[in-house]
C-alpha positions as CSV (number, residue, x, y, z in Angstrom):
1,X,-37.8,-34.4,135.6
2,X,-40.3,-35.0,132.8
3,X,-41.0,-37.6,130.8
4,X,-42.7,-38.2,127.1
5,X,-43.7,-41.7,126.1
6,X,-45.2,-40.6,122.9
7,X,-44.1,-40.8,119.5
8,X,-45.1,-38.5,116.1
9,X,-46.3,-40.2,113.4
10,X,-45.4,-37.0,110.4
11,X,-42.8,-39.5,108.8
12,X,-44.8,-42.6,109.5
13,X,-47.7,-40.7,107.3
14,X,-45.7,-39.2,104.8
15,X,-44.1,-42.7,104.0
16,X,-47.2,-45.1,104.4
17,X,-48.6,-42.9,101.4
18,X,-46.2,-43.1,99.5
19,X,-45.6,-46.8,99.8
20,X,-49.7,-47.1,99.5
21,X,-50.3,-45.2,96.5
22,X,-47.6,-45.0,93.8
23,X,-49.1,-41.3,92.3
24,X,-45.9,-39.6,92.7
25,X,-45.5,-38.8,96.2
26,X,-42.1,-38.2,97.9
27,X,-42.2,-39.5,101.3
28,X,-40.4,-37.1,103.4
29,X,-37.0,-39.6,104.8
30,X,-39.0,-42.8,105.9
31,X,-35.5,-43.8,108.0
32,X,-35.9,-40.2,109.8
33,X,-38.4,-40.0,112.7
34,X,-40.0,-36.2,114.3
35,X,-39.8,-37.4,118.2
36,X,-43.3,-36.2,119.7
37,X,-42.3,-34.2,122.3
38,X,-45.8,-32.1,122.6
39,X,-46.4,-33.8,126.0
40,X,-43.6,-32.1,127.0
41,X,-43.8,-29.1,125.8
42,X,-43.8,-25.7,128.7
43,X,-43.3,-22.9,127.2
44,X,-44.2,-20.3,124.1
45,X,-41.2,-19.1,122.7
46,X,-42.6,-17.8,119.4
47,X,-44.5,-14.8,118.3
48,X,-47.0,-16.1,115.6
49,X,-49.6,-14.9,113.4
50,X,-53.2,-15.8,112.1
51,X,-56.2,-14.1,110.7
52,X,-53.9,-10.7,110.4
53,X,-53.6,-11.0,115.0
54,X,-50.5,-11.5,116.7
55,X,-50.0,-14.2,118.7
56,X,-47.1,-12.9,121.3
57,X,-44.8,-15.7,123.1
58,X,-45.1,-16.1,126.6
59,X,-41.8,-17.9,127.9
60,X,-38.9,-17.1,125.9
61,X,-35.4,-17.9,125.4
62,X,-33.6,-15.3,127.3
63,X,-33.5,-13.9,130.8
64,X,-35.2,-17.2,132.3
65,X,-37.6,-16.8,129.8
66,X,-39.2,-13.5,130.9
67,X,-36.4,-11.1,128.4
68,X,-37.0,-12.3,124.4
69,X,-38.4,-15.0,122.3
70,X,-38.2,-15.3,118.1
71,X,-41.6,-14.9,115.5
72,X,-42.5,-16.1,112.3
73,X,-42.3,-14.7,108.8
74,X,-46.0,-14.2,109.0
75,X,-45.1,-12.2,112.3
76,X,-42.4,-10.3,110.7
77,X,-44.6,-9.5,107.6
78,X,-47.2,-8.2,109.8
79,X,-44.9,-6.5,111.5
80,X,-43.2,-4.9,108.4
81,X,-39.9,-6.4,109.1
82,X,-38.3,-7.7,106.7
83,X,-35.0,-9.2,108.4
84,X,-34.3,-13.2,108.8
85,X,-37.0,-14.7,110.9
86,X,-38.4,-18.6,111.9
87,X,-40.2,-19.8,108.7
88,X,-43.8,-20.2,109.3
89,X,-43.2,-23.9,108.2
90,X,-40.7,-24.7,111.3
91,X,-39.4,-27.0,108.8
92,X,-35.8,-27.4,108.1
93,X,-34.5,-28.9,105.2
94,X,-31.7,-31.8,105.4
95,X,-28.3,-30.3,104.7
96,X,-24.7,-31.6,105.5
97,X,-25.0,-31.2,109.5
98,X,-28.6,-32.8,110.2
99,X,-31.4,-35.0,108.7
100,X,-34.6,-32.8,108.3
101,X,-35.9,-31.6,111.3
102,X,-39.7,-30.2,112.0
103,X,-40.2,-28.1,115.2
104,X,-43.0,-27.7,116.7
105,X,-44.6,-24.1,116.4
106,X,-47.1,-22.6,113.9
107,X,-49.0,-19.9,112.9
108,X,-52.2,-21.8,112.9
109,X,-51.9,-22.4,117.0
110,X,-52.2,-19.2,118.3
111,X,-52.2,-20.6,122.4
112,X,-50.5,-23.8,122.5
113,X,-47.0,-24.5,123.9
114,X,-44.1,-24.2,121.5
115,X,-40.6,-25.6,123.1
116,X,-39.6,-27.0,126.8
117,X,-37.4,-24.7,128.7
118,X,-34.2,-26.1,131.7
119,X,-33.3,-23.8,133.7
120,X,-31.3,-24.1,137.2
121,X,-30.1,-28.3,137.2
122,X,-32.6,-30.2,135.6
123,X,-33.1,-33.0,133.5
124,X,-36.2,-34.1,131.0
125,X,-36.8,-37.7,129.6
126,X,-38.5,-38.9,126.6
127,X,-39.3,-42.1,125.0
128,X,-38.3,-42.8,120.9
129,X,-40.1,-45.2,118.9
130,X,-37.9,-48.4,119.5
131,X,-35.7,-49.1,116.8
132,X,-31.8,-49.0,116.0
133,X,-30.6,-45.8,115.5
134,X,-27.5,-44.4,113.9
135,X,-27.9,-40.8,115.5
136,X,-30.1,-38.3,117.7
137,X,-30.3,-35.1,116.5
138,X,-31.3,-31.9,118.9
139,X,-32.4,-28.3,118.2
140,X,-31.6,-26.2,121.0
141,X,-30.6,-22.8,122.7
142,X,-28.7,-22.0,125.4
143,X,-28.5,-18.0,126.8
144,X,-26.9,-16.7,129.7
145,X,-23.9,-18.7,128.8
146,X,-23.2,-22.0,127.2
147,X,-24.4,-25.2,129.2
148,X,-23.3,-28.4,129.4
149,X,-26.2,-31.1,128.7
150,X,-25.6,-34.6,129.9
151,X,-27.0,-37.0,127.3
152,X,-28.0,-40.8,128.2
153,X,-29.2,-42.7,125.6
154,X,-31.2,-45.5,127.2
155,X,-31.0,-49.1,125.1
156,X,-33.0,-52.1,126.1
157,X,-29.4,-53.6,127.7
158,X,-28.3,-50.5,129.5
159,X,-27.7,-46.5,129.0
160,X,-24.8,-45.2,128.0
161,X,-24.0,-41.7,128.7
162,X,-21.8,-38.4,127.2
163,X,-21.5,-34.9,127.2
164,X,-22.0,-31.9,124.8
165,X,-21.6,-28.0,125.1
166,X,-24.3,-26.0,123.4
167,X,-22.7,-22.1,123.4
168,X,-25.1,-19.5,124.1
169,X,-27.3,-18.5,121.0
170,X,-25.5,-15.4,120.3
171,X,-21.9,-16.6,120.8
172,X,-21.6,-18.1,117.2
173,X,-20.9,-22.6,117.2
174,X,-18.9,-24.8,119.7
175,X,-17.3,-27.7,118.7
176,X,-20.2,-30.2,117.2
177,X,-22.4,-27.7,117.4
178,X,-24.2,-26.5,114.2
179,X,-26.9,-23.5,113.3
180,X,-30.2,-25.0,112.9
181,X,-31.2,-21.5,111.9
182,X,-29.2,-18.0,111.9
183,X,-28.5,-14.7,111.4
184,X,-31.6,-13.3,113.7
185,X,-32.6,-11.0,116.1
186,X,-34.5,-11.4,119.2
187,X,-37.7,-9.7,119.9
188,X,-39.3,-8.6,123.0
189,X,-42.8,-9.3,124.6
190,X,-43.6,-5.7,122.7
191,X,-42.8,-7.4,119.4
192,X,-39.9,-5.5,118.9
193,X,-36.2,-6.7,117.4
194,X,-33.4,-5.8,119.4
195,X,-29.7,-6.5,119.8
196,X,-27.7,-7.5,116.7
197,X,-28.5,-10.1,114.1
198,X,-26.1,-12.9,115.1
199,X,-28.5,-14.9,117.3
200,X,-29.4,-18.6,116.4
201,X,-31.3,-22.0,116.6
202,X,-28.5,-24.0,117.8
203,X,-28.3,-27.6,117.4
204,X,-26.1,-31.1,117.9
205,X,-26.3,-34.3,117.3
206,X,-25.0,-37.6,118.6
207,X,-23.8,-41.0,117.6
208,X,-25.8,-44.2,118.8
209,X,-25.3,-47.6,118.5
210,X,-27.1,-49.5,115.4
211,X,-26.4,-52.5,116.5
212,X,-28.5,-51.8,120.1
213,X,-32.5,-50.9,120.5
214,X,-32.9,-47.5,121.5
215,X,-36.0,-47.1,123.9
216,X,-35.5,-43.3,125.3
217,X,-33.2,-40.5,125.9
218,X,-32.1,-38.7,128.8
219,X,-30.7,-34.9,128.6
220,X,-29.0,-33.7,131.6
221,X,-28.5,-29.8,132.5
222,X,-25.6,-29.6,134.5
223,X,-25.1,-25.8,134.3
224,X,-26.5,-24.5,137.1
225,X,-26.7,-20.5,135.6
226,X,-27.8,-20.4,131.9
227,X,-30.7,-21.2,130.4
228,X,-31.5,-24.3,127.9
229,X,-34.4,-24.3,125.9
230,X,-35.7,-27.4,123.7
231,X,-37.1,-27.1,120.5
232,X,-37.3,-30.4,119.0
233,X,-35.8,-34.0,118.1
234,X,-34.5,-36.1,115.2
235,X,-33.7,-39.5,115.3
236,X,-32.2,-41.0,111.8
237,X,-32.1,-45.2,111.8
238,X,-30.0,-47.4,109.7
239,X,-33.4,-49.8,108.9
240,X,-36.2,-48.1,108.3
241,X,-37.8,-46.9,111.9
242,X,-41.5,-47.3,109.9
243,X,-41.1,-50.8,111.1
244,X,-40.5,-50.3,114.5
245,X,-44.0,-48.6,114.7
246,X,-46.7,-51.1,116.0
247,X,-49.3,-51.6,113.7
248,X,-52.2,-49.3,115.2
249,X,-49.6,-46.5,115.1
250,X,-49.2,-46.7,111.5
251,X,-53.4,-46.4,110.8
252,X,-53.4,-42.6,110.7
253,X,-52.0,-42.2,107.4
254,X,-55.1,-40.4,106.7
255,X,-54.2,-38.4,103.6
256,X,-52.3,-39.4,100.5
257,X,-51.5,-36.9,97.5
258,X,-53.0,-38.0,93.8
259,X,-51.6,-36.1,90.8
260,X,-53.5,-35.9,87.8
261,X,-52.7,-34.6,84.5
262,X,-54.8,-31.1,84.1
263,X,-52.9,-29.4,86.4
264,X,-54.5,-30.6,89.6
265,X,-53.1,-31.8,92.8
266,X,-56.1,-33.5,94.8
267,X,-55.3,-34.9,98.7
268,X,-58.1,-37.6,99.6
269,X,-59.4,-38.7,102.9
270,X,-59.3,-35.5,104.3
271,X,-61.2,-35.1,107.6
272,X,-63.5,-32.1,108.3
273,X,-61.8,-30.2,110.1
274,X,-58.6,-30.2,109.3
275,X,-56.3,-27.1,108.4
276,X,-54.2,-27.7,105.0
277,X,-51.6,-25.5,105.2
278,X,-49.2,-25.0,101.7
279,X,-45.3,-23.8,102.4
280,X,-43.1,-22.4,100.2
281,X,-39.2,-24.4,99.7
282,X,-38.0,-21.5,101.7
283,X,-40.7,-22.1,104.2
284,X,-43.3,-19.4,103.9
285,X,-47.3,-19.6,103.9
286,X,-48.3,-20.2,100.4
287,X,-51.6,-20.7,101.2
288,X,-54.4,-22.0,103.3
289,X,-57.2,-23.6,103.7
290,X,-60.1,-25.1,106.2
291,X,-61.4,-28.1,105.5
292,X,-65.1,-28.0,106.0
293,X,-66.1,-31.4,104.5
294,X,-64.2,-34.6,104.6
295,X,-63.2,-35.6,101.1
296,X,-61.4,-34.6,98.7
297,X,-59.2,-31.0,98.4
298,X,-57.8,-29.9,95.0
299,X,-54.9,-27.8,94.7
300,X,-54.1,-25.7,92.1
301,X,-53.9,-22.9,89.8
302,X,-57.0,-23.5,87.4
303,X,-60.5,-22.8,88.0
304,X,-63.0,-25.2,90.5
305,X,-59.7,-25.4,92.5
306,X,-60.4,-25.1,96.3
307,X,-56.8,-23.8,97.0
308,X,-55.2,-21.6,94.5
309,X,-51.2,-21.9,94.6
310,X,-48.8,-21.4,91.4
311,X,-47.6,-24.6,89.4
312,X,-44.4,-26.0,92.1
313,X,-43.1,-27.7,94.9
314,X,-45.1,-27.3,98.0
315,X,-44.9,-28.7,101.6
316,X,-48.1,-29.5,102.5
317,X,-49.0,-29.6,106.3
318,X,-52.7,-31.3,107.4
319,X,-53.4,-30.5,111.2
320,X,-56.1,-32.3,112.7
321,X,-56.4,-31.2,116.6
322,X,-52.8,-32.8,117.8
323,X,-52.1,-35.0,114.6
324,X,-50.1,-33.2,112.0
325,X,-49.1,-35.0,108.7
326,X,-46.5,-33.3,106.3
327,X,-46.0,-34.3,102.8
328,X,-43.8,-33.1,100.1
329,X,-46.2,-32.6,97.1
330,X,-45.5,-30.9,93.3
331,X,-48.4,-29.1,91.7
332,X,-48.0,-29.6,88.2
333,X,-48.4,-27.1,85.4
C-alpha cells in the first residue's frame, strides 16, 4: 500500500488571485480541490511531445502495463493522426457528471511519472486537504475486465466504506460510471493506434458526508485479474476547501493575471524559470513560452508582446519544477 500526504495547491492559486487582485480573473472553482497525488505517481502511461521529439509511455494501461498506453494531441499532430486523442492540457472541463478535473500529464515533462497503476489485490492511500466535502471524484481505467475498487473515506471520527465497479475501458459505462474522455484508440510502445475507437478515460464519483472532516481516502482493488490504473482526483466541498488550507500553504499564489485595455494580458510575479504554457478551450497548445527572467510576461496579439496568441479565452498553465498554477485568463481584443 502507498500513501500521499500531500496536497495541490492549482485551485488554492487560481483563487487567492482572484480574491487578491480584482483585474478580471476567474478563479478556476475555489470549492473544487486537484488532490496532489504526484508522490504517488508509478507509471507513464502517456506518449507526449516537446521540441518536435516524442516522448513514448513506459507503463501503460493494458496487458499489466507492458500492451498500450494513450498520447497527446501534440503526439498525434506529430504523428499525423488526426483521430480523438488526450488534450495536451489534461484538463477537463466541468459538465453534468464531474466538477473540473486536471490530470496529471504534459507535454512539457518528457520523463516524469504520469498515473499510479493496481494490479493483482492492492490498495493505495492518500491524504485530502481536511475539510467537509460533498463528493470525491476519480478518473480511472480498468482493462482486462472491470474491477471492483473498495472505497474508504477516512473522517476524523471514523471511515466509512463502499463499493464501485469501474468496467473495463473499452466496454462502454457501468452503472455510476461516466467517460472522463472517449471515443479513442490505444497506441502501442511503437506509437501506433490500434484496435477500434471506443476506448475511454473512465471515471466515478462518490458521495461524502458534509457534515464530517474528511482527512484521506482509501481505494481498495479487490479484483484479483484486471488491471486499475489511476489518473487523478477531485474533491468538491460545500464551504469553500481554500479555508481548510493552513496558511503557509496558501503563500504560493505566485502569479496573478492583470488586464489592461490595449489588448494586453500581463501575468506578474513570474519566477525565472518557469514554463507558461497557453491552452486552447478544447485543450490544445496555443502557445509557449520560457520564462528567463522573473517579472512580468505579456500576452498578446500586438507588437512588444513576449507570447503571441489571438484575442480569446485561454487556460494558462505556469510550471515551476513540481508547482503548477492554472488560471483561466481572456486576452482581450
Amino acid at each position: 500500500m502507498n500513501v500521499c500526504c500531500f496536497v495541490n495547491k492549482v485551485a488554492i492559486a487560481a483563487a487567492i488571485a482572484g480574491f487578491a487582485f480584482g483585474f478580471g480573473v476567474r478563479a478556476m472553482g475555489a470549492d473544487t480541490v486537484q488532490v496532489n497525488i504526484k508522490s504517488l505517481l508509478n507509471a507513464r502511461a502517456v506518449t507526449t511531445c516537446s521540441n518536435g521529439k516524442l516522448y513514448t509511455w513506459t507503463k501503460g494501461i493494458d496487458g499489466g502495463g507492458n500492451s498500450d498506453g494513450y498520447v497527446t494531441h501534440s503526439a498525434a499532430v506529430h504523428l499525423n493522426y488526426t483521430g480523438h486523442t488526450l488534450p495536451d492540457s489534461a484538463r477537463y472541463p466541468a459538465d453534468s457528471k464531474h466538477p473540473l478535473m486536471i490530470l496529471n500529464f504534459s507535454n512539457i515533462d518528457s520523463t516524469g511519472q504520469q498515473t499510479h497503476y493496481l494490479s493483482g489485490s492492492d490498495s493505495v492511500k492518500f491524504s485530502v486537504p481536511q475539510g467537509n466535502y460533498s463528493n470525491i471524484y476519480f478518473a480511472m481505467t480498468s482493462s482486462e475486465g472491470s474491477s471492483t475498487i473498495g472505497v474508504v473515506l477516512n473522517y476524523s471520527d471514523g471511515p466509512a466504506t463502499s463499493s464501485v465497479t469501474l468496467p473495463d475501458y473499452d466496454q462502454g459505462l457501468a452503472s455510476g460510471a461516466f467517460y472522463v474522455d472517449s471515443g479513442m484508440q490505444k497506441w502501442n510502445n511503437q506509437n501506433s493506434p490500434g484496435d477500434n475507437y471506443g476506448h475511454a478515460l473512465n471515471g466515478f464519483g462518490v458521495t461524502t458526508n458534509p457534515a464530517k472532516t474528511l482527512t484521506s481516502v482509501t481505494l481498495k482493488k479487490t479484483t484479483t485479474g484486471s488491471y486499475l490504473v489511476l489518473w487523478g482526483v477531485t474533491g468538491v466541498g460545500t464551504i469553500s476547501i481554500l479555508a481548510a488550507y493552513p496558511a503557509f500553504e496558501r503563500t504560493h499564489a505566485a502569479s496573478v493575471v492583470v488586464q489592461s485595455a490595449n489588448g494586453i494580458t500581463r501575468i506578474a510575479n513570474v519566477k525565472a524559470g518557469s514554463t507558461l504554457t497557453l491552452y486552447s478551450p478544447s485543450g490544445e497548445t496555443a502557445a509557449r513560452y520560457l520564462c528567463a527572467n522573473s517579472g512580468i510576461v505579456s500576452v498578446g496579439a500586438g507588437n512588444g508582446t513576449a507570447v503571441k496568441v489571438a484575442p480569446g479565452m485561454y487556460v494558462c498553465e505556469l510550471r515551476s519544477g513540481n508547482d503548477r498554477q492554472t488560471i483561466q485568463m481572456l486576452v482581450p481584443r
